[in-house]
C-alpha positions as CSV (number, residue, x, y, z in Angstrom):
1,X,-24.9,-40.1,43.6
2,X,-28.0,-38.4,45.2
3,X,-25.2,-36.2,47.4
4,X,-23.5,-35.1,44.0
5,X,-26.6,-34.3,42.4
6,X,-28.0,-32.1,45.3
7,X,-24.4,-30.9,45.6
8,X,-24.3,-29.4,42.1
9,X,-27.7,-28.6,41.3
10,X,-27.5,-26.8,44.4
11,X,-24.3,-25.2,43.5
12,X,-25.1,-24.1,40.1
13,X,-29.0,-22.7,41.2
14,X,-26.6,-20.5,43.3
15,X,-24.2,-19.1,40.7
16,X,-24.8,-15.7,39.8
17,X,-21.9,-15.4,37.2
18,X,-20.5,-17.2,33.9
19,X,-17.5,-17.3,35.8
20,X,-18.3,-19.5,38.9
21,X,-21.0,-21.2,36.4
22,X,-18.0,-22.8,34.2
23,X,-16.1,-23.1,37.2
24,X,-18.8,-25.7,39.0
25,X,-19.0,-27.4,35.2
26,X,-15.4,-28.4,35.4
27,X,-15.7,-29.5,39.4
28,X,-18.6,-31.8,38.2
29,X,-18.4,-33.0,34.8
30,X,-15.0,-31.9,33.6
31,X,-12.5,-34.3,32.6
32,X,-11.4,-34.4,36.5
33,X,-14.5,-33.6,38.0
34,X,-16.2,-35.8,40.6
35,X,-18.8,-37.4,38.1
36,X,-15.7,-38.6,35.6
37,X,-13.9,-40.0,38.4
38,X,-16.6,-41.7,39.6
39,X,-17.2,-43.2,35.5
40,X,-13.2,-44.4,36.3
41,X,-14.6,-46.8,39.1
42,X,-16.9,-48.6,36.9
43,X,-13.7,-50.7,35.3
44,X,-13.1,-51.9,39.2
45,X,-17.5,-52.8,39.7
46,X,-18.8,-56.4,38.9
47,X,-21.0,-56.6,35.5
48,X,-24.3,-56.5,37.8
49,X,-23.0,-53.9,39.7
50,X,-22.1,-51.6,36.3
51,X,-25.7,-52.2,35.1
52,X,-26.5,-50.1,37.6
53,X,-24.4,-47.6,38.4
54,X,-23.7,-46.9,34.7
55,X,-27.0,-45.4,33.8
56,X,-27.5,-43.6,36.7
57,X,-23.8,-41.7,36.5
58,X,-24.5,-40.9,32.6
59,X,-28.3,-39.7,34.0
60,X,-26.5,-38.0,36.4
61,X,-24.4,-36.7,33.8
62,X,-26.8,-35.4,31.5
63,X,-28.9,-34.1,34.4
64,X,-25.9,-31.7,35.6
65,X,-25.1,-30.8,32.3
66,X,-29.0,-29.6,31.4
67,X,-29.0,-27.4,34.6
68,X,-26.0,-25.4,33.4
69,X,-27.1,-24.8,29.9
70,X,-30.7,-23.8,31.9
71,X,-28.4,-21.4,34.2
72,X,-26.5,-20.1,31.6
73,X,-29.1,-19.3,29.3
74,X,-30.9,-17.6,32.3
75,X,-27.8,-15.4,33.2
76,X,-27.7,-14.4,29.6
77,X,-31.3,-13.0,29.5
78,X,-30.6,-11.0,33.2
79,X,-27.4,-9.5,31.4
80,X,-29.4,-8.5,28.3
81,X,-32.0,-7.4,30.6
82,X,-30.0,-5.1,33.0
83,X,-28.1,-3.5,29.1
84,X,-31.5,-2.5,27.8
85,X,-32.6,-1.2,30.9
86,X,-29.1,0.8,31.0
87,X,-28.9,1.4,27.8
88,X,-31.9,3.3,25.8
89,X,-32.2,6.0,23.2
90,X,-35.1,8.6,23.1
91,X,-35.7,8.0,19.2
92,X,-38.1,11.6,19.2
93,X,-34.4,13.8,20.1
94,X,-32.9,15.7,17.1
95,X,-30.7,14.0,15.1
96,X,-27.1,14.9,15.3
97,X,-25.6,16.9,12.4
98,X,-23.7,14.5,10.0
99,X,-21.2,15.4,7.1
100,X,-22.2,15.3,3.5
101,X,-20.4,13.7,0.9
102,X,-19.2,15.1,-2.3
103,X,-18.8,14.5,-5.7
104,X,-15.7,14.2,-7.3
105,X,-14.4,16.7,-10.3
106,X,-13.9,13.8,-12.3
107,X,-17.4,12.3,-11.7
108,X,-18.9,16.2,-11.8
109,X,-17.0,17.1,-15.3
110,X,-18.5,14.0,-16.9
111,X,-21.9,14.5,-16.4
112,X,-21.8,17.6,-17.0
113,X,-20.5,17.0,-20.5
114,X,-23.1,14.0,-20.5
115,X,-25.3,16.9,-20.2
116,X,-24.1,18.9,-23.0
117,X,-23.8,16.1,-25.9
118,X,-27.5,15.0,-24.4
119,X,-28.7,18.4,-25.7
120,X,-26.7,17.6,-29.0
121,X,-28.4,15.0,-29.6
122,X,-25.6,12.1,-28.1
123,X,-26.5,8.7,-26.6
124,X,-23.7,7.3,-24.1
125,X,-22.6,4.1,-25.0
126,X,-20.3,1.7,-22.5
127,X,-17.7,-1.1,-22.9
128,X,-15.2,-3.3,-21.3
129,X,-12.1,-2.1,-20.3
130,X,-10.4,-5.2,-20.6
131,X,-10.0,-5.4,-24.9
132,X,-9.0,-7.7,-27.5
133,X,-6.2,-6.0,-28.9
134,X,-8.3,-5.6,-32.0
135,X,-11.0,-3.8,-31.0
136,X,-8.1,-1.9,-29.1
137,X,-6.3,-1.3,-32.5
138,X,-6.5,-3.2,-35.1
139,X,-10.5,-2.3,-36.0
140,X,-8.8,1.4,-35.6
141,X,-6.4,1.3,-37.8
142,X,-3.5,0.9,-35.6
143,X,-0.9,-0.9,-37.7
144,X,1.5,-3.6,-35.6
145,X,4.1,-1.6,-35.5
146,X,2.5,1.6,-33.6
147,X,4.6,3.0,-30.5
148,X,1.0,2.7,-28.9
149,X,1.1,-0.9,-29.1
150,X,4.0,-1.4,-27.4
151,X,4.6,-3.0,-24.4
152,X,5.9,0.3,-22.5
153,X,2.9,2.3,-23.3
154,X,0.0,-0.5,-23.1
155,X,-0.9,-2.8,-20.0
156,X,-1.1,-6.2,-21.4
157,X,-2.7,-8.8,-19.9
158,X,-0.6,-12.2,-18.9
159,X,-1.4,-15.0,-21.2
160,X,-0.5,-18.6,-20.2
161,X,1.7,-20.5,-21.7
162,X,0.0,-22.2,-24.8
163,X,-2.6,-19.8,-25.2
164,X,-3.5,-18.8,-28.5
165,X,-6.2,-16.5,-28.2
166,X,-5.8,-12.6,-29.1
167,X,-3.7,-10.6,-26.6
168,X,-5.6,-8.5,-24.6
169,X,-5.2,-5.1,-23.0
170,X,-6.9,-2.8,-20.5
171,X,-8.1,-0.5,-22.9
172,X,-5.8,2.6,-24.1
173,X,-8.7,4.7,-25.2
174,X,-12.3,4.4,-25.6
175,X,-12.6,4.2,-29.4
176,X,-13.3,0.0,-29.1
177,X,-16.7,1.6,-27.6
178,X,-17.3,3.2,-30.9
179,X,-16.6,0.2,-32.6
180,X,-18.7,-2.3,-30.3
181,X,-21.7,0.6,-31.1
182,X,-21.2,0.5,-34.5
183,X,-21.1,-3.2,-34.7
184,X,-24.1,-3.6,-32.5
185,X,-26.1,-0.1,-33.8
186,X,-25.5,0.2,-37.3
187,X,-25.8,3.9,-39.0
188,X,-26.5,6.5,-38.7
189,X,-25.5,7.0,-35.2
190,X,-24.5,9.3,-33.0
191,X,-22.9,8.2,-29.2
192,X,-20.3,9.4,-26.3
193,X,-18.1,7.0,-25.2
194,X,-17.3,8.0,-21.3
195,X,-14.6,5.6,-19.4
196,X,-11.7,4.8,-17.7
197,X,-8.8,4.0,-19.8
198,X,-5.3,3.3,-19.2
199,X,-1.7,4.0,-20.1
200,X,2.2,3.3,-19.1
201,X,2.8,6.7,-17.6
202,X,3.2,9.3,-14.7
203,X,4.4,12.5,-14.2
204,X,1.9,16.0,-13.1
205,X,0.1,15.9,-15.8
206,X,-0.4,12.0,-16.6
207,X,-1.2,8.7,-14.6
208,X,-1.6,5.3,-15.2
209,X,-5.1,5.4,-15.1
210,X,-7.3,8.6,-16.8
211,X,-10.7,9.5,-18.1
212,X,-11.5,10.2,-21.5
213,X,-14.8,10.5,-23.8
214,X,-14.6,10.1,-27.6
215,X,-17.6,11.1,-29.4
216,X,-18.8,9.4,-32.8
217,X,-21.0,10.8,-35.3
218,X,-21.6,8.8,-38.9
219,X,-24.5,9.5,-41.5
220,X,-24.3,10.1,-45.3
221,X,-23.5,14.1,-45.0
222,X,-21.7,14.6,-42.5
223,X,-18.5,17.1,-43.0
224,X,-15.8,19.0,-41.0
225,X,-17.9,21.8,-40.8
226,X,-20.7,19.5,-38.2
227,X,-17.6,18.6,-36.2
228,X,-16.8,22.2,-35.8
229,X,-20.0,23.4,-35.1
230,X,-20.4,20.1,-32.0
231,X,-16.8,21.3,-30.4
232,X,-17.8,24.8,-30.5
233,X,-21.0,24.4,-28.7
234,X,-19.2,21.8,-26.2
235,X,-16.6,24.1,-25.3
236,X,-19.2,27.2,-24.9
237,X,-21.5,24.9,-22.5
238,X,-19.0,23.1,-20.3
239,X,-16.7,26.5,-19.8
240,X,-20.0,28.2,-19.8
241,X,-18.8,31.3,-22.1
242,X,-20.4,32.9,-24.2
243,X,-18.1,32.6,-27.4
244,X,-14.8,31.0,-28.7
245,X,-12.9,30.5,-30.8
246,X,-10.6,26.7,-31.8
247,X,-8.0,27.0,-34.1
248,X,-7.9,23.0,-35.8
249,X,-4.4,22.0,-36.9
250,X,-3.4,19.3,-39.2
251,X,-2.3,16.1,-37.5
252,X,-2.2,12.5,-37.8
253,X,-4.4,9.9,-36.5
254,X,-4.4,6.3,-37.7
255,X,-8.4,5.9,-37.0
256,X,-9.4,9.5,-38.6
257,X,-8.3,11.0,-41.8
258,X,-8.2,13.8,-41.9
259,X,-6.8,14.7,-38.3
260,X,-6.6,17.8,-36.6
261,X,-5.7,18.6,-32.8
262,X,-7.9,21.6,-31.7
263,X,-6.7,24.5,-29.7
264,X,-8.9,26.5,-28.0
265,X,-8.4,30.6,-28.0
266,X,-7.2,31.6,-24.0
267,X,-5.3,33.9,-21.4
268,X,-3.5,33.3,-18.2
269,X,-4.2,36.4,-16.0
270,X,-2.3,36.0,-12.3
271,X,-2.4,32.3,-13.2
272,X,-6.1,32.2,-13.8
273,X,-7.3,30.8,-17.2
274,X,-9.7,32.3,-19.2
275,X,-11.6,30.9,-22.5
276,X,-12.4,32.1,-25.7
277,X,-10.3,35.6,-25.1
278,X,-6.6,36.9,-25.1
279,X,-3.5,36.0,-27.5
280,X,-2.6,32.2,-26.1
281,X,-3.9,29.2,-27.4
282,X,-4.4,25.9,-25.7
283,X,-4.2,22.5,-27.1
284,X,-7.6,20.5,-25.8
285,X,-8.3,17.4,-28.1
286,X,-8.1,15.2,-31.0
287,X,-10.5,15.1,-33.4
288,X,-11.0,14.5,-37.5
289,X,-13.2,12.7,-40.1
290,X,-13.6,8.5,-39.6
291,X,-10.5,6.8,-41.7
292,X,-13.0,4.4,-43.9
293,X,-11.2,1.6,-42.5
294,X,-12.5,2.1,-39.2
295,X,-15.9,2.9,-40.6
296,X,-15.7,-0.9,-42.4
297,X,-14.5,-2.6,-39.3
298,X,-17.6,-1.5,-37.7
299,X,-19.9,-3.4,-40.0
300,X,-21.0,0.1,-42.1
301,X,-20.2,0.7,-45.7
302,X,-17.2,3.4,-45.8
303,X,-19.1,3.9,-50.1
304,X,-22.4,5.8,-48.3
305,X,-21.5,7.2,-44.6
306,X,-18.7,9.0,-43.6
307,X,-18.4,10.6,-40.1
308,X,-16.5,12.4,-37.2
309,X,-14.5,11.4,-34.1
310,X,-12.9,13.3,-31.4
311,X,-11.3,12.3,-28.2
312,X,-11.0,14.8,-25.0
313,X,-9.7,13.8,-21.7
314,X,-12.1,14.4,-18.7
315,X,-9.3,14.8,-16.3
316,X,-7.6,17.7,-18.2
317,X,-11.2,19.2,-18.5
318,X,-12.0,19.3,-14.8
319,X,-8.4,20.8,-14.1
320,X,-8.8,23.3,-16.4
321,X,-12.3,24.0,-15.4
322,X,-11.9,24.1,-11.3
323,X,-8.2,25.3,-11.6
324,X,-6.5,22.0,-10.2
325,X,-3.1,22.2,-10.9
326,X,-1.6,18.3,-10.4
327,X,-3.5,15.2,-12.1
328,X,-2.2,13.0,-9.4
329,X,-4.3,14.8,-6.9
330,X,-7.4,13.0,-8.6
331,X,-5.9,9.8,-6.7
332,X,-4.6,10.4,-3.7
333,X,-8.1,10.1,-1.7
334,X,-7.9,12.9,0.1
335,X,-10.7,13.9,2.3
336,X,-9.6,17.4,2.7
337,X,-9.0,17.8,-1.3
338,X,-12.1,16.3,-2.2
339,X,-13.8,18.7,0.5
340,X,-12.3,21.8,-1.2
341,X,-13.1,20.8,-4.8
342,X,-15.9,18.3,-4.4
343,X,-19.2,19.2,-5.4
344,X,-23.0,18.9,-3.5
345,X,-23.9,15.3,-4.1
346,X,-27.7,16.4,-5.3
347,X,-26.7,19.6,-7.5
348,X,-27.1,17.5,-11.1
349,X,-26.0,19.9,-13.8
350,X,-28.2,20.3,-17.0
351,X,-28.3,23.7,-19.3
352,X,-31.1,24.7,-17.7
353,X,-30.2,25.0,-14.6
354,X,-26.4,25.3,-14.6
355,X,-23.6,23.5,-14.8
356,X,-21.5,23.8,-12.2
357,X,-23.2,25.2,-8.9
């Protein structure tokens, strides 16, 4: 045993790899190395003789076995040595020049109109985007039978078999944020419901999944002629004219009453669109006075406030606004696209300063 132990420790003082390191391990202690075939031979000693030779084989063992962790831990620190003195960094040199990320038009035409309705006196105000169905519709107005609430317009959510809670749905608009604010706020009140909302379609000019903020405005006197006046001074700020001109036609909503779509005077010079001049007109949102209803579903009494609602869809702002011609684009996560529309991650618009710069 004194030979094997010279042997090794001998051996394994002389490595200077991991390689030959794991190599002598195996020679000596592996499960045909010289010290296990020399544990074998205990079965053929007499009992005195294994009292002996027992321990000393397992100290033998245990000896061999603390030398190469020592040796391997010591090769370790001379490798990690020998990289730092190879590899170093002078920390004074100039940096190199890095790209800057942008801002996407979607993110860009929100706060800019977070901006504007800031100015006008708006709060934002959040919610889920997973709904009940009635905060979705019912608390709108939105009688069971609605196209909207059918299963090729609206995402539903799977329901296990048994259940018999409400269905819910990832959220079709945000008016269930108006609702949730009324319910928590009260009147008068006076909020911007920015989101994400979502919707069974795709073509150029629709996807599954959009942007859209809904304003909400309810006090005792408030009339057509306030709701007017807000859109007006929206549309001025965000297109950053100085004056147009919306043309309000009659429609139907189930949540307002009455409802009017609002088209916005324009022209299309060499493809270019311009606001509040020429002979076109452009259809931009939805708008009208609260339908009661919706009014008492959100805890307020229809008898002493009334209000106004509108709904405009962020995407179709921002492509009308920076002249992007297919929704889709919004989605597609391309570098270069978001490069050529993107906007300078610390250029925040407010009316003071401008918009979009």
């Amino acid at each position: 045993m004194d030979d094997l132990k010279a042997k090794y420790l001998g051996q394994i003082a002389d490595a200077g790899d991991e390689n030959t390191l794991e190599a002598i391990r195996v020679a000596a202690v592996g499960k045909k190395g010289e010290v296990a075939l020399k544990m074998r031979e205990l079965g053929k000693m007499t009992p005195e003789e294994r009292q002996v030779a027992g321990p000393a084989l397992n100290a033998l063992k245990d000896e061999i076995n603390s030398a190469l962790s020592a040796k391997k831990a010591a090769l370790a620190d001379a490798a990690l040595d020998e990289r730092l003195r190879t590899e170093w960094l002078d920390v004074t040199l100039p940096t190199r020049p890095r790209g800057q990320g942008s801002v996407h038009p979607i993110s860009q035409a929100t706060e800019e109109l977070t901006a504007i309705f800031a100015e006008l006196g708006f709060s934002v105000a959040e919610g889920p985007r997973i709904e009940d169905d009635w905060y979705n519709f019912d608390a709108l107005n939105i009688p069971g039978h609605h196209p909207a609430r059918a299963e090729m317009d609206t995402f539903y959510m799977h329901r296990a078999e048994g259940d018999n809670r409400p269905p819910h749905v990832l959220r079709t608009h945000t008016s269930p944020v108006q609702i949730r604010s009324m319910e928590k706020q009260g009147a008068p009140i006076r909020v911007i419901c920015p989101g994400g909302v979502y919707r069974a379609d795709y073509d150029q000019t629709h996807t599954p999944m959009f942007h859209q903020v809904e304003g909400l405005a309810i006090d005792k006197d408030i009339s057509m002629a306030n709701l007017k006046w807000v859109l007006e001074e929206f549309v001025k700020a965000f297109f950053e004219v100085d004056d147009v001109e919306l043309r309000f036609r009659a429609s139907h909503f189930p949540f307002t009453e009455p409802s009017a779509e609002v088209d916005i005077r324009c022209s299309w010079d060499n493809g270019q669109l311009k606001i509040g001049e020429g002979d076109d007109w452009m259809e931009i949102l939805g708008s009208g006075m609260v339908h009661p209803k919706v009014i008492a579903a959100g805890g307020i009494d229809p008898e002493v406030y009334q209000g106004f609602a509108f709904g405009i869809g962020i995407d179709r702002l921002a492509m009308l606004k920076y002249g992007i011609p297919d929704l889709r684009a919004f989605f597609d996560s391309d570098l270069r696209w978001l490069r050529h529309y993107g906007f300078a991650a610390l250029d925040m618009p407010n009316l003071h300063g401008g918009l979009s710069r």
